[in-house]
C-alpha positions in Angstrom: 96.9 103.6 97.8 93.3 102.2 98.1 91.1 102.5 95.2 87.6 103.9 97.4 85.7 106.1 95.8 83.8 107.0 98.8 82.6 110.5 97.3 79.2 109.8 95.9 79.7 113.0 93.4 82.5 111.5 91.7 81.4 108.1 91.9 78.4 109.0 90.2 80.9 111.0 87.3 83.0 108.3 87.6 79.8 105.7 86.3 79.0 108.5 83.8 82.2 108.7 82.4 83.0 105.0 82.0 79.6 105.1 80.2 80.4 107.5 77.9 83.5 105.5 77.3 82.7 101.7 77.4 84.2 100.6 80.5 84.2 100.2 84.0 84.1 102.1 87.0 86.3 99.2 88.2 88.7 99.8 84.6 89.1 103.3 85.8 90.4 102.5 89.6 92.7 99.9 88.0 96.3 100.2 87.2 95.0 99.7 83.6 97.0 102.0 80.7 94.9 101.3 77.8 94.1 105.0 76.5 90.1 104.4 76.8 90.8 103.4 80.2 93.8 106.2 81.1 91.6 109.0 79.3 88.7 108.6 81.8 90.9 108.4 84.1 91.9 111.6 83.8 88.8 113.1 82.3 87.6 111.9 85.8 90.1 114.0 87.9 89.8 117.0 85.3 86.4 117.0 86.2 86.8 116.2 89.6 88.5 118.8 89.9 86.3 121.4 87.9 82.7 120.2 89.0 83.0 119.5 92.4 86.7 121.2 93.5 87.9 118.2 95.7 91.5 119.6 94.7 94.1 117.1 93.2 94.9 115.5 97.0 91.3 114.3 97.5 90.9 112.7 93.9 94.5 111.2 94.4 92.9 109.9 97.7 89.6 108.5 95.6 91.3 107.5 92.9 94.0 105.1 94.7 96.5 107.9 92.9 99.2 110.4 94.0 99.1 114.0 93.8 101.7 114.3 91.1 99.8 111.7 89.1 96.0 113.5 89.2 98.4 116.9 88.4 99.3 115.0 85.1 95.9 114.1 84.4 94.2 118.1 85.1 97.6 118.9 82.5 96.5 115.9 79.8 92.8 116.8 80.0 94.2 120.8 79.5 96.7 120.2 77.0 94.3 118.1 74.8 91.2 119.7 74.9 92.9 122.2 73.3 93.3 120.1 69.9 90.9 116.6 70.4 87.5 117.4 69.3 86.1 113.9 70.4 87.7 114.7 74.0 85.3 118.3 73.7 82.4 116.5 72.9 83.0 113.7 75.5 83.8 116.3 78.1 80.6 118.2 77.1 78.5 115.2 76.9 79.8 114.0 80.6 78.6 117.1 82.1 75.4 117.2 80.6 74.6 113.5 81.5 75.7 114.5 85.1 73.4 117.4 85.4 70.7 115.8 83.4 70.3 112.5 84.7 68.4 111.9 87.8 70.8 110.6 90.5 69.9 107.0 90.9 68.1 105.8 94.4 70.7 103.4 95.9 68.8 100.0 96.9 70.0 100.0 101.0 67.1 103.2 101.1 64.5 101.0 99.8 65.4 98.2 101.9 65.3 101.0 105.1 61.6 101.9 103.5 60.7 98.7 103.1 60.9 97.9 106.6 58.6 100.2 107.8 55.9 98.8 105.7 55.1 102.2 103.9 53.6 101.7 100.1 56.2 102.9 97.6 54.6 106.0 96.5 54.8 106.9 100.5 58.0 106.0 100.5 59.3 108.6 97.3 57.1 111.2 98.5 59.1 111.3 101.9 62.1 110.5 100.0 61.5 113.7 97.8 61.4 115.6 100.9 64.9 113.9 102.3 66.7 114.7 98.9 65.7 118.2 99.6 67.2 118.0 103.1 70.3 116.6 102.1 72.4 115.9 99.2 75.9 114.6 99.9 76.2 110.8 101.3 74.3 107.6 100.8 74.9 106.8 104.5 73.3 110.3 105.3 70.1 110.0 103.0 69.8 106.4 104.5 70.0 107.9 107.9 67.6 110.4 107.4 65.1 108.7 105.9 65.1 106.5 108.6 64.7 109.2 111.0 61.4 110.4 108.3 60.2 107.1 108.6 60.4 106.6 112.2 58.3 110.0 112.7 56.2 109.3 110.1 55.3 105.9 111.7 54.9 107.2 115.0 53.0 109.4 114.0 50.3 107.2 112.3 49.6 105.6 115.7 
């Protein structure tokens, strides 16, 4: 199974939580079984699961994992959250980050901006108005702030 990650939601969890645990993003999609690596692992389809209710198929899918595997992880996470104050406070933490932090602007929509020739602060203030539009895929924000641009530009002429 492919390791893709193609849900911006959980990659952006998924960066969170190998923050909050001192690896990689990369650490988590790995076969790797070291328990800093296999907790986020399944912190990330516990939450997964909880935040965003992709269901266990859809994280297997993201995670390069089967369904029986991402079931083991939502049981882990249950079972020791129950008893693991560290894995409270990390769970706790993780969420807070996620709906704290400001989602990062992905470089490929300043490169879209920047080819219109708009000044940056023209450039967030449309982007402000995109991020209102839409909030699920890079590929759709980049699309339509493209489509903002293009109006925006024809319209200065």
């Amino acid at each position: 199974m492919p390791n893709t990650l193609t849900n911006s939601k959980l990659r952006r969890l998924a960066e969170i939580i190998a923050r909050e645990y001192g690896v990689t993003v990369e650490d988590i999609l790995s076969k790797a079984r070291r328990k800093p690596v296999a907790e986020a692992r399944h912190v990330l389809a516990f939450l997964g699961d909880q935040m965003f209710k992709l269901g266990s198929s859809e994280i297997g899918r993201q995670l390069g994992r089967d369904h029986a595997t991402i079931l083991n992880s939502f049981e882990y996470v249950l079972h020791h959250r129950l008893t693991d104050l560290d894995l409270i406070r990390r769970i706790e933490r993780i969420q807070n980050h996620y709906e704290t932090e400001p989602e990062p602007i992905p470089l490929e929509v300043f490169q879209i901006a920047n080819g219109y020739g708009f000044e940056a602060a023209k450039v967030l203030e449309v982007m402000s108005r995109v991020f209102e539009k839409i909030s699920k895929t890079t590929k759709e924000l980049a699309d339509e702030l493209d489509r903002t641009l293009k109006n925006l530009k024809s319209e200065e002429k």
